[in-house]
N, C-alpha and C positions, 0 to 999 in steps of 0.2 A: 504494500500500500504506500502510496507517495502523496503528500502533500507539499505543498507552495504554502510559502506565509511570506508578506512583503507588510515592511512595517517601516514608520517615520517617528523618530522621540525628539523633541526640541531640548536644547541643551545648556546647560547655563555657563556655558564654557565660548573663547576662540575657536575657533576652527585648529588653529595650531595648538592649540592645550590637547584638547578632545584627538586629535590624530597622535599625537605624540603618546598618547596613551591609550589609545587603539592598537598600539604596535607591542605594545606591552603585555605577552598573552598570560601569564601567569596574574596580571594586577587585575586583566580584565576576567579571565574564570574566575578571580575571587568575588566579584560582583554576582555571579549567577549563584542562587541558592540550594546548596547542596552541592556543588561544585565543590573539585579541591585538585590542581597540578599534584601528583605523586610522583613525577620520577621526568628529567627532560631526557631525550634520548640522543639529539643532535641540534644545529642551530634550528628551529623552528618548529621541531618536533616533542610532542609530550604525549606523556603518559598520562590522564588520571581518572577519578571517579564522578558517578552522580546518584545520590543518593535522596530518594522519595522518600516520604513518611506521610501517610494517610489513614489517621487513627493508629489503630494498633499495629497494623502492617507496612513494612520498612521494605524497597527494592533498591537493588544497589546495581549498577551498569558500571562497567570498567570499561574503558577505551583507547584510545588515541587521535592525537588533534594535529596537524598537521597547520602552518602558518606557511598561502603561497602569493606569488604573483602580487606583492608588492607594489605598488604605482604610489608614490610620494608627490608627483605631479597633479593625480587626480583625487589625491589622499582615499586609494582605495586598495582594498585587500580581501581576501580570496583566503576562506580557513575547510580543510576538510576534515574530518569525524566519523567515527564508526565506531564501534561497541556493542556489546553483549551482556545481557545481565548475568548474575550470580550463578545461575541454575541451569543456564542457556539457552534456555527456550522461548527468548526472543531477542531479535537484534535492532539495530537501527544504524544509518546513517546517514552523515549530513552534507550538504552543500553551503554556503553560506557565503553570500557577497557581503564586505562590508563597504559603507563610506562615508565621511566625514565633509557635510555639505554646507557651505555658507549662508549663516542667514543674517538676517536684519539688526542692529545695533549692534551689530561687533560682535553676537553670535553664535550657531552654528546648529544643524540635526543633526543626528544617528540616523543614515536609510539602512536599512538591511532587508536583501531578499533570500529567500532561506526554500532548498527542497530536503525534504526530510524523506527517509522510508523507512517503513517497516516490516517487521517480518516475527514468523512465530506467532506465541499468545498477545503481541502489544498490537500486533496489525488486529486483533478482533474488534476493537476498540470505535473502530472507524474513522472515517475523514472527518467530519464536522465535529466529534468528540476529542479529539484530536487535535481539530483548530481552536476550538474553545480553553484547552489545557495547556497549550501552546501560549497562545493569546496570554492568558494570567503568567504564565513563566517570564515572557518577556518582559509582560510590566515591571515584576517586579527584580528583574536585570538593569532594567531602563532608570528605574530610580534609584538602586546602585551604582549606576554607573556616572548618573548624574550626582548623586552626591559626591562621587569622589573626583570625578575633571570638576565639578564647584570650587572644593578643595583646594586645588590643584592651583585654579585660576587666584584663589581668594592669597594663595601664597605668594603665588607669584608678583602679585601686585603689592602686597606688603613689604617684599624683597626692596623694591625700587622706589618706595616710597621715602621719604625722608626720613631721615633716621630710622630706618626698616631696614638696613643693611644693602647690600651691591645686588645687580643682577647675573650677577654668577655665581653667588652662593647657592650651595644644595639644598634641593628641595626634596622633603622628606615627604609621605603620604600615611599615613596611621594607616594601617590594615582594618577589612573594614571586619564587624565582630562577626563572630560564629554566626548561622542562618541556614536553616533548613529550609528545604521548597514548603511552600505554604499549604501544606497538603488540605486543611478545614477550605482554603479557599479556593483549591482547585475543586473540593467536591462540588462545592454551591456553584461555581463557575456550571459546573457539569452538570447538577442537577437543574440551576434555567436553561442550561441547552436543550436536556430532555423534555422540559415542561415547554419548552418552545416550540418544539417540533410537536408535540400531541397536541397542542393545542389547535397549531397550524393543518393538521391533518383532519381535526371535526370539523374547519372553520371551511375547508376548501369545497 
């Protein structure tokens, strides 16, 4: 089963904050929930996990991410992904374009278009349940990722402020804390999708 997910986040960041820390893949899995880099294997390549929690029930997928195709000129890059969970009886993997777009007052989006597959018990799941669970993941990527290029920006400019020290001094980022995927909020996510579609089914 293959899904498409194309998504836009406004960002409270430059254009050049927010790329510069697009390229950072280790800083940016730490923004995804339940993510975690376990192991780099070469320049651009990593090992690591993603682990669900949904009530009582815990799924854990191991993989590798792969960082390609690089464009600094259109501040765009190209990540691939594949994985297995624990048990193996299902797989996934990804596609994912990223890019870092200019906007309005100095700036800037997240676009990202993403094809996903599945296979095994996760593909039973379906397409639309699927974009729904997808959808809440991202969110909550999107304001991880925003809070820390804020950060990022908010240092920056303290750097070169007056008596704020030089603009070549190093600039650190707190790690952002522990976080699991929002399992209570993917169900409700899931369960309006279901109640949307029965709905939509008496109504037609």
């Amino acid at each position: 089963m293959n899904v498409q997910i194309d998504k836009t986040y406004p960002m409270p960041c430059s254009a050049a904050v927010a790329w510069e820390f697009l390229q950072n893949l280790e800083a940016v899995a730490a923004c995804m929930p339940g993510a975690k880099i376990t192991e780099r294997l070469d320049a651009g390549r990593y090992q690591g996990t993603v682990t669900v929690k949904v009530g009582p029930a815990t799924m854990s997928f191991r993989g590798e991410v792969e960082m390609k195709d690089v464009d600094s000129a259109s501040r765009t890059l190209r990540l691939l992904g594949k994985g297995t969970d624990s048990t193996g009886s299902s797989g996934a993997s990804m596609k994912l374009t990223a890019r870092i777009k200019v906007a309005e007052g100095g700036l800037c989006t997240l676009v990202g278009a993403s094809e996903v597959s599945m296979s095994g018990k996760a593909a039973a799941f379906g397409g639309r349940m699927m974009n729904a669970v997808a959808d809440q993941i991202l969110k909550q990527f999107a304001a991880n990722f925003a809070g820390r290029v804020g950060a990022l920006e908010a240092q920056r400019a303290a750097a070169v402020a007056p008596g704020g020290g030089t603009a070549g001094a190093p600039t650190l980022i707190p790690p952002p804390a522990a976080e699991e995927l929002n399992g209570l909020a993917l169900a409700w996510t899931i369960f309006k999708d279901w109640l949307r579609g029965l709905f939509s089914k008496r109504t037609a």
